[in-house]
N, C-alpha and C positions, 0 to 999 in steps of 0.2 A: 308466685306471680307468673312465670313461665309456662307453667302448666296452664293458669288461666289463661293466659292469650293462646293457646296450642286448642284448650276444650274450644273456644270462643270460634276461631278460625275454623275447626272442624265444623263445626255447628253452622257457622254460614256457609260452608261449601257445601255443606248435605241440603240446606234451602233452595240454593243455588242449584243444583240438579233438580230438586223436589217442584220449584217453583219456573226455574226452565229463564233464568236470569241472566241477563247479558249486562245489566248495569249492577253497579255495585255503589250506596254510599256508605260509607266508613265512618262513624260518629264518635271520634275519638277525645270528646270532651271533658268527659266524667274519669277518662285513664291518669292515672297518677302511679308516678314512679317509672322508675327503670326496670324497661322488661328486655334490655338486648340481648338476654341470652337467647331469645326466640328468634332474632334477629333473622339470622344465617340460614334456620328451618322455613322462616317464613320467604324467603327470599329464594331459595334453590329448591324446596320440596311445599308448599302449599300456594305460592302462585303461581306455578305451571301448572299444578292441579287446576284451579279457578280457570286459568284460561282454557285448558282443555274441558274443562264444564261448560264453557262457554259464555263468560265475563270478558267482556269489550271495552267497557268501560268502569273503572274502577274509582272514584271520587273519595279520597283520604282529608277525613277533616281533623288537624291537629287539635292537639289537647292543649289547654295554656299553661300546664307543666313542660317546665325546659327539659326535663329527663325525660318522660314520655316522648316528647316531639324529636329529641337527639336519637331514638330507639327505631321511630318512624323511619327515619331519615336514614341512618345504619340498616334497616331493612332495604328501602329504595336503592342504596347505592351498591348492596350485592345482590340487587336481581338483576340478572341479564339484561345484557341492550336488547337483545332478540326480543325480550319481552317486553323492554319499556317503551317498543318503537311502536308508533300509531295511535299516541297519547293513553296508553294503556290505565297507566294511573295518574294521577293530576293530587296535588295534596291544594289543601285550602285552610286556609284561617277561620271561615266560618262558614256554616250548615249557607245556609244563603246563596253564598257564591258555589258551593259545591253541586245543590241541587240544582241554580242555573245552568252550570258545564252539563250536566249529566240530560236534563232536560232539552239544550240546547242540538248534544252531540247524535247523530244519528251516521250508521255507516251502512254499509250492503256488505256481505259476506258472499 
């Protein structure tokens, strides 16, 4: 499972350069189980990558698994403040509300 969320992540960050993306929404619906071993990788080494790709806004939609959502959440709390400052990422309950933040939010760089 680990590895799964590590392929998955790589795979949007290479879109993410490829397609030249500043928004991100995250569709973590269909995720079941516990993946915190990725936790810590995805929090100190693949979102500073994304922002230096150039993700501005990152829009995380929880799964209705309590383990998945607990793993989200262990992610979020070891990523740096540096990085969470400026509403970087935003989690949401449903695709809905997420696409409104992300539609809504617009910044200047």
């Amino acid at each position: 499972m680990i590895q799964n969320v590590k392929d998955g992540c790589e795979q949007m960050l290479i879109f993410v350069k490829e397609y030249q993306c500043s928004k991100v929404l995250n569709d973590n619906t269909f995720v079941r189980g516990v993946w915190a071993g990725a936790a810590e990788w995805g929090a100190t080494n693949w979102f500073p990558r994304m922002k230096m790709a150039g993700v501005r806004q990152f829009a995380w939609v929880y799964s209705p698994s309590e383990f998945s959502k607990m793993s989200t959440d262990l992610t979020i709390s070891r990523t740096s403040a540096d990085l969470l400052k400026d509403d970087f990422i935003r989690t949401f309950d449903n695709i809905t509300e997420a696409r409104k933040w992300l539609q809504q939010v617009t910044k200047v760089i």
